[in-house]
N, C-alpha and C positions, 0 to 999 in steps of 0.2 A: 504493500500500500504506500502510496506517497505523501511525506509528511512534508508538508509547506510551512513556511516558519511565519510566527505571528510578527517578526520584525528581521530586516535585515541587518542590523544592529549584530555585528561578531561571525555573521555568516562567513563557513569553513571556504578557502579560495582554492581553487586546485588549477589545473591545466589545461581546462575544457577552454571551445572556441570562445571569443569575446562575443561575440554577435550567434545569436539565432532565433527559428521563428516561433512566434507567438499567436496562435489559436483566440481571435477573440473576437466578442459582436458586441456593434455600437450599443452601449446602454444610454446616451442621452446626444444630442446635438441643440446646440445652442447658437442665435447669431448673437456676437459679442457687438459689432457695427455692421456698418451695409456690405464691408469688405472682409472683414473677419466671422470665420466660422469657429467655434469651438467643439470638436469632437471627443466625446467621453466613450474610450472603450474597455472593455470587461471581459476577464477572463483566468481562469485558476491558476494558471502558470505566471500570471504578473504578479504572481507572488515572487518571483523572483528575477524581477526587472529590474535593471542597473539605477542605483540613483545617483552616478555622480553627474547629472544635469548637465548645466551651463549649457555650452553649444554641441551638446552631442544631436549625431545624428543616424536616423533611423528610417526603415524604409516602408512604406506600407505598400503589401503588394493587391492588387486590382481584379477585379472581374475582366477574364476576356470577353470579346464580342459578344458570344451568348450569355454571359451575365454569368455565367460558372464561377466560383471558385476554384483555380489549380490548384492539387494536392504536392505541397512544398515541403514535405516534412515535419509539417508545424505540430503534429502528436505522435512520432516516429522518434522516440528515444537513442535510436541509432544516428538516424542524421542528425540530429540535436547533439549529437557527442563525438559525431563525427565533423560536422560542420559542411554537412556536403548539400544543404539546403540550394544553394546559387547553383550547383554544377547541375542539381534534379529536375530545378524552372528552368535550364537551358536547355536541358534535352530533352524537354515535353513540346510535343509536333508544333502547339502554338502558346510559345512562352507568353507569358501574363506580363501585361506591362507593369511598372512599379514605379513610385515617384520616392522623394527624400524630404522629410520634416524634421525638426524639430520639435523633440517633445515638449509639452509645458509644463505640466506637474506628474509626479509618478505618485500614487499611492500603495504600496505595496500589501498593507494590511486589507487592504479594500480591494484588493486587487484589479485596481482604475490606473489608467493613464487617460493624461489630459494634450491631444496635439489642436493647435490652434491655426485653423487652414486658410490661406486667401482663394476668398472668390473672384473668378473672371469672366463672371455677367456679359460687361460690357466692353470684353477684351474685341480685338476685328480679329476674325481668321476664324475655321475651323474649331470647334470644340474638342479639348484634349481626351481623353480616358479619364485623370484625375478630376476636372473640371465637370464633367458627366456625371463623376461618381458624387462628387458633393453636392450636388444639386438633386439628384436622386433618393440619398443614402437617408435611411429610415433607421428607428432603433429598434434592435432586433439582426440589425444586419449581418450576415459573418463577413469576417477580414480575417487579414495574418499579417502583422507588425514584426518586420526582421529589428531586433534590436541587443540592448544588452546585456546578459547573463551577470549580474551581481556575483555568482560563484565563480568567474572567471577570475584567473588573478589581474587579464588585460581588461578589464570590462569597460575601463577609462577609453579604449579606443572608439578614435570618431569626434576626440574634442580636439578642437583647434587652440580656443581661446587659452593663452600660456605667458600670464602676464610676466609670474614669478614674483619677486618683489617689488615691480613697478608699483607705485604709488599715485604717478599721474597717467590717468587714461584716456585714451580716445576710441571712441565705439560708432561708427555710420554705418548706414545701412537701408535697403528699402523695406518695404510691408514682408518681402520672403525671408528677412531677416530678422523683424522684428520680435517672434517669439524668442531667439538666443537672447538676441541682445535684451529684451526681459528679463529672462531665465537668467542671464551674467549679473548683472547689474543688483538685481534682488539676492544674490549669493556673496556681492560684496564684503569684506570684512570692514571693522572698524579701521580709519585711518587711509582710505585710498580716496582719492580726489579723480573723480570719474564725468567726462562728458559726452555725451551721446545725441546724433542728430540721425533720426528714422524719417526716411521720406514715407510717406500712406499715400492711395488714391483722394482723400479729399481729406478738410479738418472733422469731418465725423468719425473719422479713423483712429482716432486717438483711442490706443488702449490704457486702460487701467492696472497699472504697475506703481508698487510702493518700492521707493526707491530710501536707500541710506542717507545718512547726513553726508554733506561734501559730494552727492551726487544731483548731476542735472542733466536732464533728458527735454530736447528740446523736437517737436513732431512738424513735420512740413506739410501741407498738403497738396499736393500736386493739382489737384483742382485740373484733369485735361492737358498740363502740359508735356512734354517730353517727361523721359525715367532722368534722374539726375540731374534735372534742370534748376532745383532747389539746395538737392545735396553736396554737389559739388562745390557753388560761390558758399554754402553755409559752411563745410570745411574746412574750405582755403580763407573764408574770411575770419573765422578760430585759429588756424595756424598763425596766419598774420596777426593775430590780436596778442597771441602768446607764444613770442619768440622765444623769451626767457627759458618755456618748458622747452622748445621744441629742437634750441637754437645744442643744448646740453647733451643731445641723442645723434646729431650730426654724426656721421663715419668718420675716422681718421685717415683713410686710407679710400682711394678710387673704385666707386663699388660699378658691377657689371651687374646692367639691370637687361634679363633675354627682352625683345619683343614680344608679345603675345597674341597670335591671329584668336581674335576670341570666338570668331565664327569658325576655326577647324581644330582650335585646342579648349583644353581646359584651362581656365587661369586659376590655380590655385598653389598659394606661397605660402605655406603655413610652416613659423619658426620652431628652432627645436626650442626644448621648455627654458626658460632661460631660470637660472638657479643663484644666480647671483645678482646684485645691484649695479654689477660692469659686466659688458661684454669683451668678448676679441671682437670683435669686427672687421679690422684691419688686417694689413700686409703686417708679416714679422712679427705678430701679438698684439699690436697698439690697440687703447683701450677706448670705448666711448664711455664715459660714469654716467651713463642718464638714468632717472627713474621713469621714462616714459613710455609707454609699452599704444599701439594701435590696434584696431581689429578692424577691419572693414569688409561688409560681406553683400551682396544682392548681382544686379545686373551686373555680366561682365564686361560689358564695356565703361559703363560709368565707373565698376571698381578699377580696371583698367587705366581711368581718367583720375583716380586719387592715388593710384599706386606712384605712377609718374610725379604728380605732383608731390609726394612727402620723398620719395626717394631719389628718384632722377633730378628734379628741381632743387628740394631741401637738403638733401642731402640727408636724412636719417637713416639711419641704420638698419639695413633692411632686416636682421636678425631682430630689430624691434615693432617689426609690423609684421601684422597676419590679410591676406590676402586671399578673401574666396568668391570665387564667380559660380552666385548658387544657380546661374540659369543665364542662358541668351534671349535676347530679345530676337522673338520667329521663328526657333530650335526646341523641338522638343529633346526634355534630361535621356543624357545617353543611356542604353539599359545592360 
């Protein structure tokens, strides 16, 4: 019989995969704004879903064309301990499409996860498979949520966010970013000095996040115009405002920043954890002593357009920014 623990609290870590699938049907859906969905899903095994938050990420896999459920392993105790879940959805005739979220709350006693989804109503083009599903998606529903095993000793994998002991932050981002940068910012510790600019579809978009002292979260609303038409001058005009912070994270040394075709690659620059208050940066060891750390995550071209500006322009140090292009504008996510 399987005993499920009433808290993850000291749970045994061993050497199973970090990631695998979870069996579970929506218990509740909620619209948080005109653009945000909230989906509550349920199920006995999130008794033992990962909670180290922040910007992890996870995958929910989809109804194919007939509206089926593929069988992924998700109550196959072998592939669950084998990890062989991905290789089973590629060799079935017609793989399930799958998209990547971020989770927003995990309750493990309750066995709920909370993922908060954007709607594209009013997007032009084609309707995706994800975009279908939430507009459809009733409670009751089944799914299968690839995610993270708490008993992993790796369960951590899939966060980006690696401030270390940076104490001054910067967090942008659009609406597909906006549940992390939630999720970061509310995990805060005492004493970090954190700013954050989330672009949304309109000012109705403003989600509800309780943020630390020394933390400010400032929301844009696009209102119709361009992706990063906001986010980018609100950025660059915070960099400029606070050279002081920005000017102490500078590289010592000539950094080589690739190009990025972001319509045929991935843009995603995500540093190793950094574990000290100085990095190497440099040629020969030289040091940068900043406490600044960046995260910047949504469309890849506008990340694209902030990576250049803090790195190629500013000169920071790219081992002190994180860099993730969670989607192209006209590309559906690769699968």
């Amino acid at each position: 019989m399987l005993t499920l623990p009433t808290s993850t609290v000291g749970v045994r870590k061993d050497d199973r995969p970090a990631y695998r699938p979870f069996a579970v049907r929506v218990r509740a859906v909620r619209e948080l704004t005109p653009h945000f969905v909230r989906v509550t899903f349920a199920g006995e095994d999130l008794a033992w879903f990962g909670t180290d938050g922040l910007d992890q990420r996870v995958k929910l896999v989809l109804p194919g064309a007939d509206g089926t459920l593929a069988d992924v392993g998700a109550e196959d105790p072998e592939v669950i301990l084998a990890g062989t879940w991905y290789a089973r959805l590629r060799a079935l005739p017609e793989p399930p499409p799958f998209r990547t979220y971020t989770v927003r709350y995990v309750r493990p006693v309750a066995r709920e996860i909370d993922v908060d989804m954007v709607r594209h109503d009013d997007a032009p083009g084609p309707v995706g498979p994800a975009a279908r599903w939430l507009a459809g998606v009733r409670v009751g529903d089944e799914a299968v949520v690839v995610g993270p095993d708490v008993r992993s000793r790796t369960s951590a994998t899939g966060i980006d966010w690696a401030p270390g002991s940076a104490a001054d932050l910067l967090l942008a981002g659009d609406e597909t970013a906006a549940p992390a940068i939630c999720s970061i910012l509310e995990s805060l510790p005492a004493g970090r000095r954190a700013r954050a600019f989330v672009e949304v579809p309109t000012a109705a978009d403003v989600l509800d996040v309780t943020v630390p002292p020394g933390t400010h979260i400032t929301w844009l609303g696009r209102e119709g115009r361009p992706h990063g038409d906001l986010l980018v001058p609100a950025v660059q005009q915070w960099v400029g405002a606070n050279a002081e912070v920005v000017d102490d994270a500078r590289a010592v040394a000539e950094q080589t920043l690739d190009e990025v075709d972001v319509d045929r690659e991935t843009l995603w620059d995500s540093p190793v954890v950094q574990v000290l208050p100085v990095d190497l940066c440099g040629r020969g060891g030289e040091r940068c002593g900043s406490d600044f750390y960046a995260w910047f995550a949504g469309e890849a071209a506008v990340i694209r357009t902030l990576r250049r500006t803090l790195v190629s322009e500013i000169g920071v140090c790219r081992r002190r920014v994180a860099f993730m292009g969670y989607w192209r504008l006209g590309r559906a996510e690769a699968q």
